[in-house]
C-alpha positions as CSV (number, residue, x, y, z in Angstrom):
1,X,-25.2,-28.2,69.2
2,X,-26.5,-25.3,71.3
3,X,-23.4,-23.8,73.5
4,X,-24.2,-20.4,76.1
5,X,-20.6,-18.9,76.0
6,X,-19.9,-16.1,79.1
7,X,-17.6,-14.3,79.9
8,X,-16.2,-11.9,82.5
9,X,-12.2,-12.3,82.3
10,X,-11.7,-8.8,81.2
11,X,-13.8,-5.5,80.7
12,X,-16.7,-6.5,79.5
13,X,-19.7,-8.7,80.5
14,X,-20.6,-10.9,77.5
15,X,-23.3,-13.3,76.9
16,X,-24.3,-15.4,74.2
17,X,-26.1,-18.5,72.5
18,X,-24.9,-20.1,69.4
19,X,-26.6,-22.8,67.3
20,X,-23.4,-24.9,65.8
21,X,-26.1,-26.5,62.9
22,X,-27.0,-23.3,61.7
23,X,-23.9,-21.4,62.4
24,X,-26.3,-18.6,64.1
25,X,-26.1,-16.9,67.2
26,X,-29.2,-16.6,68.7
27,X,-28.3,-13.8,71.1
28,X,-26.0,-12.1,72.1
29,X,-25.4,-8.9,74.5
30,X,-21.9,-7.5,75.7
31,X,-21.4,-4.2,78.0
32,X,-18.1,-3.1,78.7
33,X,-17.1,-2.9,82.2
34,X,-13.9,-3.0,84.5
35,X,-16.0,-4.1,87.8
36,X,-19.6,-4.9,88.5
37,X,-19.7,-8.3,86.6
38,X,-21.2,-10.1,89.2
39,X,-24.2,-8.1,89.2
40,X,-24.6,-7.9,85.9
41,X,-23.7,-11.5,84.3
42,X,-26.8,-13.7,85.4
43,X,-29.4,-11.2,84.5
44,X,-27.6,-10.6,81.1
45,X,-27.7,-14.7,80.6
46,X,-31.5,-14.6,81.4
47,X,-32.1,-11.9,78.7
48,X,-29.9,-14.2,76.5
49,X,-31.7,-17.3,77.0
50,X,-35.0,-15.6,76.9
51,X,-34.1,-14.0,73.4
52,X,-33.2,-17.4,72.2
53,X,-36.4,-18.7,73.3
54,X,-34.5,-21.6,75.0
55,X,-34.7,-23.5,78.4
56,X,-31.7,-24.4,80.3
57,X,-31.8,-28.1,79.8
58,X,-31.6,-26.9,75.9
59,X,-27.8,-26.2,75.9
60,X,-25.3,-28.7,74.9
61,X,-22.9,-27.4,77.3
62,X,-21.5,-24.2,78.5
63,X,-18.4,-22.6,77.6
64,X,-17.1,-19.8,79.7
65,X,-13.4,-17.6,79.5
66,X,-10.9,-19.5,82.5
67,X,-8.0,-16.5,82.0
68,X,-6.0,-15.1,82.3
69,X,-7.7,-12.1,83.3
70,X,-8.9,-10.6,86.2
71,X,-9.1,-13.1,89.2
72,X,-12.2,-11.4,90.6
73,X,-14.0,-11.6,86.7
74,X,-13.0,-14.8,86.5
75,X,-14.2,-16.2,89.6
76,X,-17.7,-14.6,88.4
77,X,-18.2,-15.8,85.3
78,X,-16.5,-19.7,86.2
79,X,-18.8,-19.9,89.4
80,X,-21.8,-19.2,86.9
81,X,-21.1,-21.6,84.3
82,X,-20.9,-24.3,87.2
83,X,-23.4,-23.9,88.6
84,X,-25.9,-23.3,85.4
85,X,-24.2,-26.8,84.2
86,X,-24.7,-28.5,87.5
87,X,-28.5,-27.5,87.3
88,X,-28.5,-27.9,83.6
89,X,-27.2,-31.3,83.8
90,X,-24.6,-30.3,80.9
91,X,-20.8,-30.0,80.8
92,X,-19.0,-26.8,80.6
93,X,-15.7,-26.0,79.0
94,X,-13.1,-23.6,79.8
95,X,-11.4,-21.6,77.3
96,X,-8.3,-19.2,77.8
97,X,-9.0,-15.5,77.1
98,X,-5.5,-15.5,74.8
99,X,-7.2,-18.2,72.8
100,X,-10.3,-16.6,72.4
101,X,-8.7,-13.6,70.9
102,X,-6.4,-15.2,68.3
103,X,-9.5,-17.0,67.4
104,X,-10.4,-14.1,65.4
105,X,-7.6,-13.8,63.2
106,X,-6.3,-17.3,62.6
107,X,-7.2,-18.8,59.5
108,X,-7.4,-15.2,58.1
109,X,-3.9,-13.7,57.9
110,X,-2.1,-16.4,55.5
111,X,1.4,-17.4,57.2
112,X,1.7,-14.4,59.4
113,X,1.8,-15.2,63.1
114,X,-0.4,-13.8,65.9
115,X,0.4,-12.4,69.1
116,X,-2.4,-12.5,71.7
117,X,-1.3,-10.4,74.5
118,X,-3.4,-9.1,77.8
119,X,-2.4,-6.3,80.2
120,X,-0.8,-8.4,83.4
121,X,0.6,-4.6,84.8
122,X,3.8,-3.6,85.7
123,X,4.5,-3.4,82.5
124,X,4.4,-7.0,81.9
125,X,1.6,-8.8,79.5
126,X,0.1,-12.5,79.5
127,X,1.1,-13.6,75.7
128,X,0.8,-16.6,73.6
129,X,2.2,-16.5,69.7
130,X,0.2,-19.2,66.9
131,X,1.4,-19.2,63.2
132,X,-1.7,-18.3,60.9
133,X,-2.8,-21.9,61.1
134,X,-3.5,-21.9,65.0
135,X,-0.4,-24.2,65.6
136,X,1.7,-22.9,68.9
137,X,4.9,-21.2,68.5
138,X,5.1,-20.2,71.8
139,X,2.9,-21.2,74.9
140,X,1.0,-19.1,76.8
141,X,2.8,-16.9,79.5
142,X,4.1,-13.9,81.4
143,X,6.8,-11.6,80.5
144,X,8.2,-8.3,80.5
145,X,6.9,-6.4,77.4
146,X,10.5,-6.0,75.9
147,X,11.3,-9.6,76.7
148,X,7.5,-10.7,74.4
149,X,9.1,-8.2,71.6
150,X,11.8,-9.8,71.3
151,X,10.8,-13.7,71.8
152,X,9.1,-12.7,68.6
153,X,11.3,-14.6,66.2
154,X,8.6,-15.6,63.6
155,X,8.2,-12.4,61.2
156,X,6.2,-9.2,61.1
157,X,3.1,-10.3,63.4
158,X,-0.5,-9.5,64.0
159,X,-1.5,-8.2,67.6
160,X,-4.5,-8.9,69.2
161,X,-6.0,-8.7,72.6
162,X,-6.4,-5.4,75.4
163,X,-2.1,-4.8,75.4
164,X,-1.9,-5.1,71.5
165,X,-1.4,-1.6,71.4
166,X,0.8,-1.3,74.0
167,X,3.0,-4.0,72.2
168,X,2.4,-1.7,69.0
169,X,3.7,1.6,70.7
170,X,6.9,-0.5,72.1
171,X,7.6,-2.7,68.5
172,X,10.9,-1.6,66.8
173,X,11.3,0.6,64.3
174,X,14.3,-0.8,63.0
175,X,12.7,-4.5,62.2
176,X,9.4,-6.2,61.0
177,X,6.4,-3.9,61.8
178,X,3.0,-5.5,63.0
179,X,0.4,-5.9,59.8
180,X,-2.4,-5.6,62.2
181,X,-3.0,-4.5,65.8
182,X,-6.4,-5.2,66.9
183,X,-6.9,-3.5,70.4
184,X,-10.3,-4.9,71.8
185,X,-11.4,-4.9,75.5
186,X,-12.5,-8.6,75.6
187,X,-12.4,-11.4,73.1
188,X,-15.4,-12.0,70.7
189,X,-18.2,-13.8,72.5
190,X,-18.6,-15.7,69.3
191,X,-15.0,-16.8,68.9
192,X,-15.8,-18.1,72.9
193,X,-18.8,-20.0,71.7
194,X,-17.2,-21.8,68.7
195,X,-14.2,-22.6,70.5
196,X,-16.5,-24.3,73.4
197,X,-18.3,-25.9,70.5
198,X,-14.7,-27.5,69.4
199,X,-13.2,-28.0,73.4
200,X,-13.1,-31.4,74.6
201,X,-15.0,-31.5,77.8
202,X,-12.6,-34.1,79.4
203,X,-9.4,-32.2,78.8
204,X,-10.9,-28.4,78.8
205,X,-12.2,-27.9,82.4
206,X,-13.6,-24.5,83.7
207,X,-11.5,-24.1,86.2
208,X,-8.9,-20.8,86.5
209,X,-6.4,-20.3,83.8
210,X,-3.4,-18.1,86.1
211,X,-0.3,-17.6,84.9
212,X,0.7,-15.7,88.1
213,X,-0.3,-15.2,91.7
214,X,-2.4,-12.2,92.6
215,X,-0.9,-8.7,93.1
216,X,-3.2,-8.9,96.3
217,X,-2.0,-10.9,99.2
218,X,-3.4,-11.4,102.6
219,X,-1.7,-8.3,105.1
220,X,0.3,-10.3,107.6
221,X,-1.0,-10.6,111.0
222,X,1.0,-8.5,113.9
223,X,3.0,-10.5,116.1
224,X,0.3,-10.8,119.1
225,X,-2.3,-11.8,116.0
226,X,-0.2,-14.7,115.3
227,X,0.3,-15.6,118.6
228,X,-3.0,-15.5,119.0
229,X,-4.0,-17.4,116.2
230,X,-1.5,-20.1,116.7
């Protein structure tokens, strides 16, 4: 199976094709960035595909990051998987960010659970905790950092995602301490190509992942602006 993986959800602009037969990536390219993703992502999947030597009607499918994340990144890199798998005639897959990043570690730390978590500001983080075999412990979500802490009922843990560290810098001296914190801007563009290798294109849509509204909301019209407009 041939799956181009994207993604924009965080700070970084990541690309890549992987070959599921051969277990290879064929190319891959990732530049870290806060903003600017929509300029950047469609010439970075050109230089992709062209590395791989591969048409569009090539892929399998397309698997892209649906969040959480940043709403503008997101919309970027979902609209762009869309619309390559409408022209592509191929299904693309959504996979959360939170997923993407435990990816890396599951499997590889025996029994000790993993704690995705993402900066959601305000000193609050998007989390998710899986025992070392990828099973759920607790669903994904929002929460006060203090309040993720101490939800975290399973034993000393590993961190992973963009807030690990800020989980690490807040964990309690007095109790189990993290065996692992692996701070990373984005998740692994392979982990985001294997999982869309694995998603099930009926039940893992790209569509947005949010787990709360945007900080930005729409200024409210003055009174004679409403009246106006009513």
């Amino acid at each position: 199976m041939l799956i181009l993986a994207i993604d924009t959800a965080l700070d970084a602009c990541s690309a890549a094709v992987l070959d599921t037969e051969t277990a290879e990536l064929l190319a891959q390219e990732q530049v870290l960035m806060k903003r600017g993703h929509a300029e950047s992502l469609m010439p970075m999947i050109a230089r992709v595909m062209q590395s791989a030597d591969l048409a569009f009607t090539s892929l399998d499918r397309i698997a892209v990051t649906v969040g959480p994340g940043s709403f503008t990144g997101l919309r970027v890199g979902i609209s762009a998987a869309r619309g390559l798998a409408l022209a592509a005639k191929r299904p693309a897959v959504g996979l959360t960010t939170l997923s993407a990043y435990a990816a890396t570690v599951v499997g590889q730390s025996g029994t000790v659970p993993v704690i995705s978590a993402i900066d959601a500001r305000h000193d609050h983080v998007y989390f998710q905790i899986v025992a070392g075999d990828g099973s759920q412990l607790v669903r994904p979500g929002v929460a006060l950092i203090d309040e993720v802490i101490a939800a975290s009922q399973f034993g000393a843990p590993h961190l992973v995602g963009n807030a690990a560290k800020i989980l690490a810098d807040r964990w309690p001296k007095d109790g189990p301490q993290p065996v692992a914190v692996e701070d990373q801007p984005a998740p692994d563009i392979s982990w985001v190509a294997w999982l869309g290798a694995a998603a099930n294109p009926e039940t893992t849509p790209a569509r947005p992942f949010y787990l709360k509204a945007p900080d930005a909301k729409p200024a409210r019209l003055p009174p004679l602006a409403q009246a106006a407009s009513s």
